[in-house]
MARBA-3410 file (N, C-alpha, C, O; in Angstrom, 1 decimal):
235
0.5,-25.8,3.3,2.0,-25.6,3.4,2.4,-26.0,4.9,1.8,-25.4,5.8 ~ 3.3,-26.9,5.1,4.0,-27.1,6.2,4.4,-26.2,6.9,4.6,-25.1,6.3 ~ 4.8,-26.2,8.4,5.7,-25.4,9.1,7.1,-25.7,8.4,7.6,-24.6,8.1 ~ 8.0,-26.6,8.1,8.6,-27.0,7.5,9.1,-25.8,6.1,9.8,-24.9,5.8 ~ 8.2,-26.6,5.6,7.9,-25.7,3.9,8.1,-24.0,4.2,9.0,-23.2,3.8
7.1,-23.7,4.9,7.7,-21.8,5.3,8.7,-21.4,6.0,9.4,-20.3,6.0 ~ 8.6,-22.4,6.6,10.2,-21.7,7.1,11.5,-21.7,6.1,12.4,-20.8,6.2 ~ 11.5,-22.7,5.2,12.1,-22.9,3.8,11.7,-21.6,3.1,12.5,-20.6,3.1 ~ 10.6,-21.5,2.6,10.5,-20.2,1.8,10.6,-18.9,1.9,10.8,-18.0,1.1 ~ 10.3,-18.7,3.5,10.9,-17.5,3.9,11.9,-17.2,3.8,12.2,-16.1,3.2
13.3,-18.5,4.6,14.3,-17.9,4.2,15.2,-17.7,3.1,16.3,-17.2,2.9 ~ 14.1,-18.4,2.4,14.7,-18.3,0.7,14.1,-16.7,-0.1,14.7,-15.9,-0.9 ~ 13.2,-16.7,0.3,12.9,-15.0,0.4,14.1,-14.3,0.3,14.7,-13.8,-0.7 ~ 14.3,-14.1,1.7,15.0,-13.4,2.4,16.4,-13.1,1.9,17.0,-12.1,1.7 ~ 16.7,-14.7,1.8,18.1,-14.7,0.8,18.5,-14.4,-0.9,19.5,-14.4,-1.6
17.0,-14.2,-1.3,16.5,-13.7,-2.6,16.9,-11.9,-2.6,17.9,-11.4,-3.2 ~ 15.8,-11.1,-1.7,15.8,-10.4,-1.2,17.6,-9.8,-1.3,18.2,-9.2,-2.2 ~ 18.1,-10.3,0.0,19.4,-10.1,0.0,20.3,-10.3,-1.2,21.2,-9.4,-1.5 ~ 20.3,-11.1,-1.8,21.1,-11.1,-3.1,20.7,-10.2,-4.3,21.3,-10.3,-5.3 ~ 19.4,-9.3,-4.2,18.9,-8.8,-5.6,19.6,-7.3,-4.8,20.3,-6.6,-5.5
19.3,-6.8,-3.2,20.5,-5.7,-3.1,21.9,-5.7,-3.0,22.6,-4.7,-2.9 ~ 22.5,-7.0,-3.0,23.8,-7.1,-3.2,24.5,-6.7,-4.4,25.4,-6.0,-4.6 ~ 23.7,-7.4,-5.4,23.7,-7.7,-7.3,23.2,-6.0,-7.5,23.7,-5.4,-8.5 ~ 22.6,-5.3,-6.8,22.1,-3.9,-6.9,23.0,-2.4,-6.5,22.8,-1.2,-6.8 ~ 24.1,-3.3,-5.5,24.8,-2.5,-4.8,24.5,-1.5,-3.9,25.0,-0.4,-3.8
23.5,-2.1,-3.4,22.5,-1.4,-2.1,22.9,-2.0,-0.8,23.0,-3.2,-0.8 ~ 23.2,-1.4,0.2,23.2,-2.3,1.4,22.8,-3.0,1.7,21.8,-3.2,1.1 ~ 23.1,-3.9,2.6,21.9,-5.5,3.1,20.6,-4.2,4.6,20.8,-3.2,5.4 ~ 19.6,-4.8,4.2,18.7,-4.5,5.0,18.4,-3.3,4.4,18.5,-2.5,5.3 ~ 17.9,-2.6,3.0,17.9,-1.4,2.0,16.4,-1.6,1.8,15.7,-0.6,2.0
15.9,-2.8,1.5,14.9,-3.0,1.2,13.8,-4.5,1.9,14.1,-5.7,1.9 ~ 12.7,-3.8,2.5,12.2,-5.1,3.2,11.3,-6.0,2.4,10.7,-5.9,1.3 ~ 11.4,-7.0,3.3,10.0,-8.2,2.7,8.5,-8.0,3.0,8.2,-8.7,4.0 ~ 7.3,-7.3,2.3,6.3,-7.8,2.5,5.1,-8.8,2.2,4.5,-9.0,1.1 ~ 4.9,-9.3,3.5,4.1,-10.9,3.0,3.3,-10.7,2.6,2.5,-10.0,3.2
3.0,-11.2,1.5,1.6,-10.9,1.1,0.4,-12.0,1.7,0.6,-13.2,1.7 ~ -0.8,-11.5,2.3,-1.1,-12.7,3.0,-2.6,-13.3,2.7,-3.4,-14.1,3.2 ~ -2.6,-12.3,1.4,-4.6,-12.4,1.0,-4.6,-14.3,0.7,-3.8,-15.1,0.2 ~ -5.8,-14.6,1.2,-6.4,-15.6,1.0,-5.8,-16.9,1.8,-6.3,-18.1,1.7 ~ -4.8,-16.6,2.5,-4.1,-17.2,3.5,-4.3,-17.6,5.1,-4.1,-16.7,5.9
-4.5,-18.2,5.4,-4.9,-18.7,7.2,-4.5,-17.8,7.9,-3.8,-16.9,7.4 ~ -5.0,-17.6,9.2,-4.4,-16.8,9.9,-3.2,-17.4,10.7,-2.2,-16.9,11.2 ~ -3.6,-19.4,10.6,-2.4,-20.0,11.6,-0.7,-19.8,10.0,0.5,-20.2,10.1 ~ -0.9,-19.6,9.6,0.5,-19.4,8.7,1.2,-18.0,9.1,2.4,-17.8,9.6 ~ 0.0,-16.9,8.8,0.7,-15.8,9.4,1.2,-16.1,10.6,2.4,-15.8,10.7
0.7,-16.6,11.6,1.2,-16.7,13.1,2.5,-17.3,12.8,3.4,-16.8,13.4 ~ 2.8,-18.4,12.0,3.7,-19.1,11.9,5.1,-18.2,11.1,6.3,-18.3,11.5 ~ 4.7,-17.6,10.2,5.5,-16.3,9.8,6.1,-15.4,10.3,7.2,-15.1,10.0 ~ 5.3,-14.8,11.4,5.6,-13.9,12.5,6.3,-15.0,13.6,7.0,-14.3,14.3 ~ 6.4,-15.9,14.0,7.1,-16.8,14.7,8.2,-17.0,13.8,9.2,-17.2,14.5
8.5,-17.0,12.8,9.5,-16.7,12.3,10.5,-15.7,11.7,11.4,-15.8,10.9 ~ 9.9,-14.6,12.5,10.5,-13.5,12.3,10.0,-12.4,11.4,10.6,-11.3,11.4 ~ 8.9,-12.8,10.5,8.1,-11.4,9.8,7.2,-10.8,10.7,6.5,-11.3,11.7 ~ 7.3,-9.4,10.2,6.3,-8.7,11.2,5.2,-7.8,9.9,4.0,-7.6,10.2 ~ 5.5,-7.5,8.9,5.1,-7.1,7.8,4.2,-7.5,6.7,4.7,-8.0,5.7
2.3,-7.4,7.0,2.1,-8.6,6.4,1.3,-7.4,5.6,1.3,-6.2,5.9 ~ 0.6,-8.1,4.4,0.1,-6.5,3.0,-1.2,-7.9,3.2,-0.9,-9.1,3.4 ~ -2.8,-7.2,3.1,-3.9,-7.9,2.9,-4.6,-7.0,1.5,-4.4,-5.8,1.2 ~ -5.3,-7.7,1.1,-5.9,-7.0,-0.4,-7.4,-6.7,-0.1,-8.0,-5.7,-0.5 ~ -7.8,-7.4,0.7,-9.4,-8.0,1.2,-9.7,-7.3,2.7,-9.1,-7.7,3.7
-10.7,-6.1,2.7,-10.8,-5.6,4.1,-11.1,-6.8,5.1,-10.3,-7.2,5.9 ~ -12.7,-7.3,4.9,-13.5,-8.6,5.7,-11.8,-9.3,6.1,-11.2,-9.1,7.2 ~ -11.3,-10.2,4.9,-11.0,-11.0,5.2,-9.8,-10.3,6.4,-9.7,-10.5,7.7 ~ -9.1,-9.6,5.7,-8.2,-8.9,6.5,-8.8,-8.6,8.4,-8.3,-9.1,9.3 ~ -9.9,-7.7,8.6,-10.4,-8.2,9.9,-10.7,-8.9,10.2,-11.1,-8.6,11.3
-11.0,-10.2,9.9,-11.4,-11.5,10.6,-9.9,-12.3,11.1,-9.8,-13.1,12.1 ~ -8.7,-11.8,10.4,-7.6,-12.6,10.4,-6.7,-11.3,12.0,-5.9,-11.7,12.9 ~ -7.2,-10.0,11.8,-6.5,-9.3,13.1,-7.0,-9.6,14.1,-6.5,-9.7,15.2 ~ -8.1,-9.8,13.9,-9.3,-10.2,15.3,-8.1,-11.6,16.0,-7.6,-11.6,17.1 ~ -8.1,-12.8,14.8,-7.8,-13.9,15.3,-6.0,-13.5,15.9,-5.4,-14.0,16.9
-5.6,-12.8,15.2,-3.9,-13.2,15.8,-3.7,-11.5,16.3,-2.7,-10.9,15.8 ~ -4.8,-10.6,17.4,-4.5,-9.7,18.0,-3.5,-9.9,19.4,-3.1,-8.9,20.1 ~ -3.2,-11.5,19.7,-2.1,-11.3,20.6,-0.9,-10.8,20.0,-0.1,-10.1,20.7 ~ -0.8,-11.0,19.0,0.9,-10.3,18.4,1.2,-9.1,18.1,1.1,-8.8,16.9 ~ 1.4,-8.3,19.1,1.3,-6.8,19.9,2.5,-5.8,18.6,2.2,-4.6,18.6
3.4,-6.1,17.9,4.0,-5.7,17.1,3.8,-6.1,15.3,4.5,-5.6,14.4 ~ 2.7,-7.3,15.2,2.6,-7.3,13.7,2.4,-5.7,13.0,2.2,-4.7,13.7 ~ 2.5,-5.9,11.8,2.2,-4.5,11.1,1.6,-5.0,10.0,2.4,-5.5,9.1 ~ 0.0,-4.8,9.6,-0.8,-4.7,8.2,-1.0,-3.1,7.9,-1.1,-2.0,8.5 ~ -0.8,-3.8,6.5,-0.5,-3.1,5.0,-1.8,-3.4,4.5,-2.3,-4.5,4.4
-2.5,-2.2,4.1,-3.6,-2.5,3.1,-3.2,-2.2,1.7,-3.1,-1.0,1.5 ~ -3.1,-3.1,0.6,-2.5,-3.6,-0.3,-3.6,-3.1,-1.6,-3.3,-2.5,-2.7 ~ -4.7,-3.6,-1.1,-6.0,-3.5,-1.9,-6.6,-2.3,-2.5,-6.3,-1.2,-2.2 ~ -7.7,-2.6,-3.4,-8.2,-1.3,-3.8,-9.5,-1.1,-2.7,-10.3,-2.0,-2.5 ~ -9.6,0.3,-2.2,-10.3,0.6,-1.4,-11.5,1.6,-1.8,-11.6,2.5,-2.6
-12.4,0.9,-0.9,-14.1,1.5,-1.4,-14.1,2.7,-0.3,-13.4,2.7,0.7 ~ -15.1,3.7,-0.8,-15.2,4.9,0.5,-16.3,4.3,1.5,-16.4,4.8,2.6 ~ -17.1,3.2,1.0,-17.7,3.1,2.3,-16.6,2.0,3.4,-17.0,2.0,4.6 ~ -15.6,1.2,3.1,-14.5,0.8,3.6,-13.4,2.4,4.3,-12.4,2.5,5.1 ~ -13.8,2.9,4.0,-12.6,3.9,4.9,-12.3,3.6,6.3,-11.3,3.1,6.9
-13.4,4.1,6.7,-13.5,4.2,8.4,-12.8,2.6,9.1,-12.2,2.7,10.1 ~ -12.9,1.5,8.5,-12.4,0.4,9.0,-10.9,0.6,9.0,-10.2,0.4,10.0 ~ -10.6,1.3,7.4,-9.1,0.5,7.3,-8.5,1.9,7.9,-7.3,1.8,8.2 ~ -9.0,2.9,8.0,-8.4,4.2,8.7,-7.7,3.7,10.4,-6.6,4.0,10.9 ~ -8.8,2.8,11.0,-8.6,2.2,12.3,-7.9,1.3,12.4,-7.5,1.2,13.5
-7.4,0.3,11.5,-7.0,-0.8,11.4,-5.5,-1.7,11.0,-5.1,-2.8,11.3 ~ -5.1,-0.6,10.0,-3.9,-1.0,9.3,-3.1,0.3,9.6,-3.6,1.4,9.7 ~ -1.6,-0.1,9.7,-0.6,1.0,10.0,-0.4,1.9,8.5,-0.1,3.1,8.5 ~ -0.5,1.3,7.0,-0.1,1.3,5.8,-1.8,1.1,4.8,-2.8,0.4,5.0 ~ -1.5,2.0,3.8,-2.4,1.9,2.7,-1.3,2.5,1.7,-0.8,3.6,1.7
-1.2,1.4,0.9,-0.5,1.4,-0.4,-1.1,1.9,-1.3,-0.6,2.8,-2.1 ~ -2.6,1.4,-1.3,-3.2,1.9,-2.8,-4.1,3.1,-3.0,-5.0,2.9,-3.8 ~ -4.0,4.1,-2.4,-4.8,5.7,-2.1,-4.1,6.0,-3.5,-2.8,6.1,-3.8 ~ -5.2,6.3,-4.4,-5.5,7.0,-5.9,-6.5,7.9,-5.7,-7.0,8.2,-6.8 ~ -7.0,8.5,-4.8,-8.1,9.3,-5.3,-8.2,10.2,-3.7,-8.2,9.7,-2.6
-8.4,11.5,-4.1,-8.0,12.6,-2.7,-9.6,12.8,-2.2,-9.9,13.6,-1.4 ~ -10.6,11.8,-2.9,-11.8,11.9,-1.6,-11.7,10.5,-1.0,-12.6,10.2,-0.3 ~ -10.8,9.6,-1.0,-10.7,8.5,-0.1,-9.4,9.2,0.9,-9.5,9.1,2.1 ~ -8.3,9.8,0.2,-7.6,10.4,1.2,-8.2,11.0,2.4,-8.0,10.7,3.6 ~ -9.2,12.2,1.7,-9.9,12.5,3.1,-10.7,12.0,3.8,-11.1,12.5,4.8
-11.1,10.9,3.3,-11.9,10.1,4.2,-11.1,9.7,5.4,-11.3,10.1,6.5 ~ -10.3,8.7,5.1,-8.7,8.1,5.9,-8.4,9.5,6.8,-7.9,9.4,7.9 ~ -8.6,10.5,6.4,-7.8,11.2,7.3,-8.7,11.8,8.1,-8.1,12.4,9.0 ~ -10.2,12.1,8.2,-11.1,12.5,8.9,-11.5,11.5,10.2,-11.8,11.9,11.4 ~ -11.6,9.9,9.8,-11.5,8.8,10.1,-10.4,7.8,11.0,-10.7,6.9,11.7
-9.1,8.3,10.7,-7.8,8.2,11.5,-8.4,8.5,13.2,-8.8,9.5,13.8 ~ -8.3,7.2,13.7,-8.4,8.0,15.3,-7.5,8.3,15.7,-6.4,7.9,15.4 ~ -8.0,9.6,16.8,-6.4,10.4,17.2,-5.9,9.8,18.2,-4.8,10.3,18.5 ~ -6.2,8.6,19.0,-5.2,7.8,19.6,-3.7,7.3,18.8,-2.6,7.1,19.3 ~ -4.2,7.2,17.4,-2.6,6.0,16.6,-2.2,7.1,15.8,-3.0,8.0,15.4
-1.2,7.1,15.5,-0.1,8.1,15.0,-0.9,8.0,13.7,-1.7,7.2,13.3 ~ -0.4,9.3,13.0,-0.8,9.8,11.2,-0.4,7.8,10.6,0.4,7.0,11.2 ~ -1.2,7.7,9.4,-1.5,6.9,8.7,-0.8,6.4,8.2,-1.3,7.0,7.2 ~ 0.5,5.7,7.5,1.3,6.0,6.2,0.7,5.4,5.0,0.4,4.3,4.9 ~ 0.5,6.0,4.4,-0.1,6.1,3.0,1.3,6.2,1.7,2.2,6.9,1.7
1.0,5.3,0.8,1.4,5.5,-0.5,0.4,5.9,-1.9,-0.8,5.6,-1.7 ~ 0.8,6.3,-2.9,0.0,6.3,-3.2,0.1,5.5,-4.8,1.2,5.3,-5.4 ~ -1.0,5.3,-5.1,-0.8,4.1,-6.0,-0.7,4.9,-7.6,-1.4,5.8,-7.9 ~ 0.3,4.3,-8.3,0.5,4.8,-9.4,-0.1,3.7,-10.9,0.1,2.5,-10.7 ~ -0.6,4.0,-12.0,-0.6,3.5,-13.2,0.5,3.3,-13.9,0.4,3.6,-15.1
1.4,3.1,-13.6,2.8,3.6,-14.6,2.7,2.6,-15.7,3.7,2.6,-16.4 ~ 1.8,1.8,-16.0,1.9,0.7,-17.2,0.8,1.3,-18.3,0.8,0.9,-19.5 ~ -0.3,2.3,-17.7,-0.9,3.4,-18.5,-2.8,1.8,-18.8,-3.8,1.9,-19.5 ~ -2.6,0.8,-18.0,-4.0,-0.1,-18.6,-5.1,0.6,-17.6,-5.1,1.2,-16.5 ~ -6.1,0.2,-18.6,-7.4,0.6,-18.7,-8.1,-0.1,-17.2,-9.1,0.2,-16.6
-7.2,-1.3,-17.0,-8.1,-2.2,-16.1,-7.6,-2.1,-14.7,-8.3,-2.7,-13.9 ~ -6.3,-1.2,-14.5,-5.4,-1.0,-13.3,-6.1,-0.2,-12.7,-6.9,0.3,-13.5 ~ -6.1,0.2,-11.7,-5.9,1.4,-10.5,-5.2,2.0,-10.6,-4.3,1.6,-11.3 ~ -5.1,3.0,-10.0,-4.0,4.0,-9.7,-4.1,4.9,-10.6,-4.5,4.6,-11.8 ~ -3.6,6.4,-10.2,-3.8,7.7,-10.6,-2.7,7.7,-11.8,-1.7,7.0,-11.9
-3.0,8.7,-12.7,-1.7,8.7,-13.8,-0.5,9.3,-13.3,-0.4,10.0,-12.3 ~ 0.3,8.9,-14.2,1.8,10.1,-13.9,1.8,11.6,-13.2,2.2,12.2,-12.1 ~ 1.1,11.8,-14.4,0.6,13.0,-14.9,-0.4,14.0,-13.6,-0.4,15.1,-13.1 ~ -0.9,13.0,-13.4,-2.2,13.8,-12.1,-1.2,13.5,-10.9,-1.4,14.0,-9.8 ~ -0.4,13.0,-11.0,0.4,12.7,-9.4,1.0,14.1,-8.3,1.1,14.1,-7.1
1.1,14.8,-9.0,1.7,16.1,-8.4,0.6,16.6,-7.9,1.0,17.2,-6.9 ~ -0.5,16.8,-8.1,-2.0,17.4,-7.2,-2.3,16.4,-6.5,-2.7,16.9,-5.4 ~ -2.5,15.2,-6.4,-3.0,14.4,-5.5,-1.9,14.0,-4.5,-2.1,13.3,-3.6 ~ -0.2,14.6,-4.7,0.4,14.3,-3.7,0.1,15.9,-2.4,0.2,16.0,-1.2 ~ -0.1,16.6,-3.5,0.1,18.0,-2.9,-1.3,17.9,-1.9,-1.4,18.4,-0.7
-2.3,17.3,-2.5,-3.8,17.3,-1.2,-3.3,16.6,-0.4,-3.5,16.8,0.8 ~ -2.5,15.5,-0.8,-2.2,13.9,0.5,-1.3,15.1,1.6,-1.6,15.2,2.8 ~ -0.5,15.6,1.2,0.3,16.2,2.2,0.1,17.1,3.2,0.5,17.4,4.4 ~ -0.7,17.4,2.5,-1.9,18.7,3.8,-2.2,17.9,4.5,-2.4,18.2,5.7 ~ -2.5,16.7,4.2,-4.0,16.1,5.6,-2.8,15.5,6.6,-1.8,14.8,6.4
-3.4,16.0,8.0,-2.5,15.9,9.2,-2.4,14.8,9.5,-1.2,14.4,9.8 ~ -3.6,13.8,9.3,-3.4,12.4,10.0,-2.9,11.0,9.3,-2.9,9.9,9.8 ~ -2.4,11.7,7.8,-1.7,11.1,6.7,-0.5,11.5,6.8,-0.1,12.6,6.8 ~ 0.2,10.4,6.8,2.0,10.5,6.0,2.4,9.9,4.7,2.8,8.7,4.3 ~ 2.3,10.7,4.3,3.0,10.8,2.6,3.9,10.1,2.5,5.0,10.7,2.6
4.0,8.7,2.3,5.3,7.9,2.3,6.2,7.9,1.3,7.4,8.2,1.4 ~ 5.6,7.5,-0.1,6.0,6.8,-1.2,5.0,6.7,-2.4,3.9,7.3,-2.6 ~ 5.5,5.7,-3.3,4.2,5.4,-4.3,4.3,3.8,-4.4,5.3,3.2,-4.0 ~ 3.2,3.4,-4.8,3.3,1.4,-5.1,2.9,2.1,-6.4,2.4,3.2,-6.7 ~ 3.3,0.7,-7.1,2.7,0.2,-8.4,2.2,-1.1,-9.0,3.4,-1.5,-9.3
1.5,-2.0,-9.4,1.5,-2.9,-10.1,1.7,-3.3,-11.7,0.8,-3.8,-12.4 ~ 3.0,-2.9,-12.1,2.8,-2.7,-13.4,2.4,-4.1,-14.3,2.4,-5.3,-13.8 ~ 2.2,-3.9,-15.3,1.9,-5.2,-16.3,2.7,-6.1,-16.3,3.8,-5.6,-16.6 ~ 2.9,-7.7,-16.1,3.7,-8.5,-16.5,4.6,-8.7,-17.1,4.2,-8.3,-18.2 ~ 5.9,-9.0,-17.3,6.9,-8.9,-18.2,7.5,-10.2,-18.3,7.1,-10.8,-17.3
8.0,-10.7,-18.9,8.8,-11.9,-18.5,10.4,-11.6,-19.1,11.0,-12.6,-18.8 ~ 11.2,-10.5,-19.8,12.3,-10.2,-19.8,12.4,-8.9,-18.6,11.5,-8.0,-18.4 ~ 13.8,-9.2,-17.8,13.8,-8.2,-16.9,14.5,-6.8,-17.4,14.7,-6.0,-16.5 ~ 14.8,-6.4,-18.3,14.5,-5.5,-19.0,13.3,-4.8,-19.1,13.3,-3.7,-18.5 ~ 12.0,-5.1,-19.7,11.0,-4.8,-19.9,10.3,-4.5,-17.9,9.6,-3.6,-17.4
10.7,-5.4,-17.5,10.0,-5.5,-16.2,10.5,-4.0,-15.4,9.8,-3.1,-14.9 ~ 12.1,-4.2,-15.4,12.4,-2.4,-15.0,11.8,-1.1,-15.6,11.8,-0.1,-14.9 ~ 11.4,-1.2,-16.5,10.9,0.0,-17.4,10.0,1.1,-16.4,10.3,2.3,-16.1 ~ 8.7,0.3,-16.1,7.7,0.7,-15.0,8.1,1.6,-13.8,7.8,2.7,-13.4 ~ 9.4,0.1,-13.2,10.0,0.4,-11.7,10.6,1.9,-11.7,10.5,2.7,-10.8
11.5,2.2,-13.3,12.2,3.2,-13.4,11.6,4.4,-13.2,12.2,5.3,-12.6 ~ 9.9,4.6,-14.0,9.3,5.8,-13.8,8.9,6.1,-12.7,8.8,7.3,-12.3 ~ 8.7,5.1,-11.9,8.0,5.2,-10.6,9.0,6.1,-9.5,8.7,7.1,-8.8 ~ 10.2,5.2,-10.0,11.5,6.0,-9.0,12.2,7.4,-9.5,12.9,8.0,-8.7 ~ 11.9,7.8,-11.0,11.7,9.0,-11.7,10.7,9.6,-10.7,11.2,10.7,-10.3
9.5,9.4,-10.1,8.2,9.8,-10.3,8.8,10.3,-8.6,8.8,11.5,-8.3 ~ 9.2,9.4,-7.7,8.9,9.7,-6.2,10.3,11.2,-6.3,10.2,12.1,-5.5 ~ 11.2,11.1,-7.1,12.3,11.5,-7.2,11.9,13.7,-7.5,12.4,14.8,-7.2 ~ 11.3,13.3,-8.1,10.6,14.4,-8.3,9.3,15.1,-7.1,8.9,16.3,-6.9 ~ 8.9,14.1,-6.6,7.7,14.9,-5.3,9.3,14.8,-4.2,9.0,15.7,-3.5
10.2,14.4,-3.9,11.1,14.5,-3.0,11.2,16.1,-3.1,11.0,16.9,-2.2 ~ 11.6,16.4,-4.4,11.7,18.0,-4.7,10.4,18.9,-4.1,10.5,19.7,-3.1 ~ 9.4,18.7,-4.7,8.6,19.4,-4.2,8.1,19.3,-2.8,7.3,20.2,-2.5 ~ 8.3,18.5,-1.7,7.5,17.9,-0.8,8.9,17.9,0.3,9.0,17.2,1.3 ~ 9.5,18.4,0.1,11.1,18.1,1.3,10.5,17.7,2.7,10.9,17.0,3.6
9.5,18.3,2.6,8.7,17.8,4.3,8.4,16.9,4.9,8.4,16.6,6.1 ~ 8.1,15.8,3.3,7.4,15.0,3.7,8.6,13.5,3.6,9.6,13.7,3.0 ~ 8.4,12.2,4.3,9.2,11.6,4.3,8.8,10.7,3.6,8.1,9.8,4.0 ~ 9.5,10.8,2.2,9.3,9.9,0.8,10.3,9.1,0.9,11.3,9.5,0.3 ~ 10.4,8.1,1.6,11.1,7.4,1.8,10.7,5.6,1.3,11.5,4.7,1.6
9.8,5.3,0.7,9.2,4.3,0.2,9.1,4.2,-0.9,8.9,5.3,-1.3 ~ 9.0,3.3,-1.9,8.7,2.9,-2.8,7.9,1.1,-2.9,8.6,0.1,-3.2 ~ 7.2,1.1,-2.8,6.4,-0.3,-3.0,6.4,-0.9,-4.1,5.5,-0.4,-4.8 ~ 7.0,-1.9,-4.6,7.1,-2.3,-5.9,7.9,-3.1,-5.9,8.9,-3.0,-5.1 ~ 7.7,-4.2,-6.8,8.6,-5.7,-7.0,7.2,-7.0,-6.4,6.8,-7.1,-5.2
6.9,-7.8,-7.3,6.3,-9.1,-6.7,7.0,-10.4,-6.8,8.2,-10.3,-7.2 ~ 6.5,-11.5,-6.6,7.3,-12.9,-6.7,8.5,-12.6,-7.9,9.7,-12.5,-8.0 ~ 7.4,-12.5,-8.9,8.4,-12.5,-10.4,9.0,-11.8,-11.0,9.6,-11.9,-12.1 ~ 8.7,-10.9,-10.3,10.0,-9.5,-10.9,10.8,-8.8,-9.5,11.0,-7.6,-9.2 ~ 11.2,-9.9,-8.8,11.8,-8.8,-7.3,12.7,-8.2,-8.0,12.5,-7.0,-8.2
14.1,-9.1,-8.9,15.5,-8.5,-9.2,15.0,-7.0,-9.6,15.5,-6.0,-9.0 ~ 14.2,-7.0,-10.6,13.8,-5.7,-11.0,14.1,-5.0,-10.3,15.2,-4.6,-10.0 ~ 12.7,-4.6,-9.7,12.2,-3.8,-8.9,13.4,-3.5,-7.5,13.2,-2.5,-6.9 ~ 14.4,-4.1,-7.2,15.2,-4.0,-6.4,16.3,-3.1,-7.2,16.7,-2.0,-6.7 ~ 16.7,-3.4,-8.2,17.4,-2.9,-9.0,17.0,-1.2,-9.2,18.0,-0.5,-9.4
16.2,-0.9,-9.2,15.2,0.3,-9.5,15.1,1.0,-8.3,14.8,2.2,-8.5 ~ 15.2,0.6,-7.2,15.3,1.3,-5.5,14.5,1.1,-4.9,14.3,1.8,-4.0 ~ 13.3,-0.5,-5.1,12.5,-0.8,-4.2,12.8,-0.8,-2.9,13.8,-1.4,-2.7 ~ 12.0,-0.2,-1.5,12.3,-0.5,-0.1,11.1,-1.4,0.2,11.4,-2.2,1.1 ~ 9.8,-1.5,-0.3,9.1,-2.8,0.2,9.0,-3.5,-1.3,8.8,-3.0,-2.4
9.1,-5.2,-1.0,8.3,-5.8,-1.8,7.4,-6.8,-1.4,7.4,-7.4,-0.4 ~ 6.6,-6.9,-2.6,5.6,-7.5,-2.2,5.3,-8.8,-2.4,4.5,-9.1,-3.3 ~ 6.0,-10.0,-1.4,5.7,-11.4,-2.1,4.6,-12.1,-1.1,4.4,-11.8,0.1 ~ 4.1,-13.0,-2.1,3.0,-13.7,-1.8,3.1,-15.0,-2.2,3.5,-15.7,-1.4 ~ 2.7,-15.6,-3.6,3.5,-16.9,-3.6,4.9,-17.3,-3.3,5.2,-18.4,-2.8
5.9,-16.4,-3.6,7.4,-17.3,-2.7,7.5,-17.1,-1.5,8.7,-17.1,-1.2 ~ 6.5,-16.9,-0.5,6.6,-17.3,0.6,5.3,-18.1,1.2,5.5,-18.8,2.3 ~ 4.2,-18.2,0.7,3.4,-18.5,1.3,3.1,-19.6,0.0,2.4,-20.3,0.6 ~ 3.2,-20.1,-1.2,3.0,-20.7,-2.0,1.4,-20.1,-2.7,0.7,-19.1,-2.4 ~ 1.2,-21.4,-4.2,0.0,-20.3,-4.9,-1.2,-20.3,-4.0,-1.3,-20.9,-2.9
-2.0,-19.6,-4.3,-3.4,-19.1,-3.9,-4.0,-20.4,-4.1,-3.6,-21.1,-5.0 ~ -4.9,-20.6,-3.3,-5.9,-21.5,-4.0,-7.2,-21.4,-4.6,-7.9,-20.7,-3.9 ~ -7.6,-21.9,-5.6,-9.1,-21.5,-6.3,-9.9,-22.1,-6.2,-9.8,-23.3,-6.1 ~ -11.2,-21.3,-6.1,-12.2,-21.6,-6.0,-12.6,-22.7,-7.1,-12.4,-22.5,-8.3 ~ -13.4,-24.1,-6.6,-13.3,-25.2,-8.0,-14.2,-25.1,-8.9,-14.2,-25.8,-9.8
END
């Protein structure tokens, strides 16, 4: 991809973005853009952030440190760990990323939070939900969400943000809201129980379903091909 070309798709993003909270009757700036950046250069992110993103989501620990290493002059980017995380990965991404989206299970929470050095402020953490109910997903059920928010909230060096989801594919946006709705049912309900905590996130919406997911009360989404174009595969 060109410098050219991203600068195009970002601000086509952006203008996406903005018209799905317009069409939603949400204010402008309600909900942000996150770049998704797995499998991506580190000179594109640089070129991203010269363009004004600061918000980038990695899926891949390695790859993800090899890429902060290279663009640690840009003293305000902000990584998002996106991915599903192993416990022997804790201690890295505890040190490393401002955000972990995908915390389903309260012995990686406490890992992340024993691991948090006390130089950088509490963690933000979301926590990752199943709301599509597949066998092959991550994320904790509906159902178990109220005890695993209730351990996340204890641990000092964690902030209880929100929840992500990746629900199943849809291709009518009817079907595609369905998911977003329980989710925003779901955070709506720990608001009640948790007034402490600042549930102010919802992670949810990708390339092909932003309108949804905006529609529904997304504050991050998560694009990856409409801004950086597809992935490429292995031949």
């Amino acid at each position: 991809m060109t410098d050219l070309v991203l600068s195009d798709s970002l601000a086509a993003a952006r203008r996406r973005l903005a018209s799905a909270l317009a069409e939603a009757g949400r204010p402008p700036g309600d909900a942000a853009l996150l770049a998704v950046s797995k499998t991506k250069p580190a000179a594109l992110i640089r070129e991203a952030y010269r363009l004004g993103q600061r918000d980038f989501g990695e899926n891949y620990l390695q790859e993800a440190l090899d890429k902060q290493a290279e663009l640690a002059d840009l003293d305000d980017i902000v990584w998002h760990f996106i991915g599903p995380l192993q416990s022997n990965k804790t201690r890295e991404a505890a040190g490393r990323f401002a955000w972990i989206h995908s915390l389903d299970r309260e012995k990686i929470a406490r890992r992340l939070n024993a691991q948090r050095p006390d130089a950088l402020p509490p963690l933000n953490v979301c926590l990752q939900v199943n709301v599509s109910g597949e066998a092959s997903k991550s994320g904790v059920a509906v159902a178990e969400l109220p005890a695993l928010a209730e351990a996340v909230a204890a641990l000092p060096r964690l902030r209880l943000r929100g929840l992500m989801a990746i629900p199943a594919p849809a291709a009518d946006p009817r079907e595609q809201g369905r998911p977003f709705a329980r989710l925003r049912e779901a955070l709506e309900i720990l608001r009640e129980r948790h007034p402490e905590a600042p549930l102010d996130t919802l992670s949810m919406g990708m390339s092909g379903d932003l309108e949804a997911a905006v529609a529904e009360g997304a504050t991050l989404v998560r694009l990856g091909t409409a801004i950086f174009g597809a992935r490429r595969r292995p031949d």
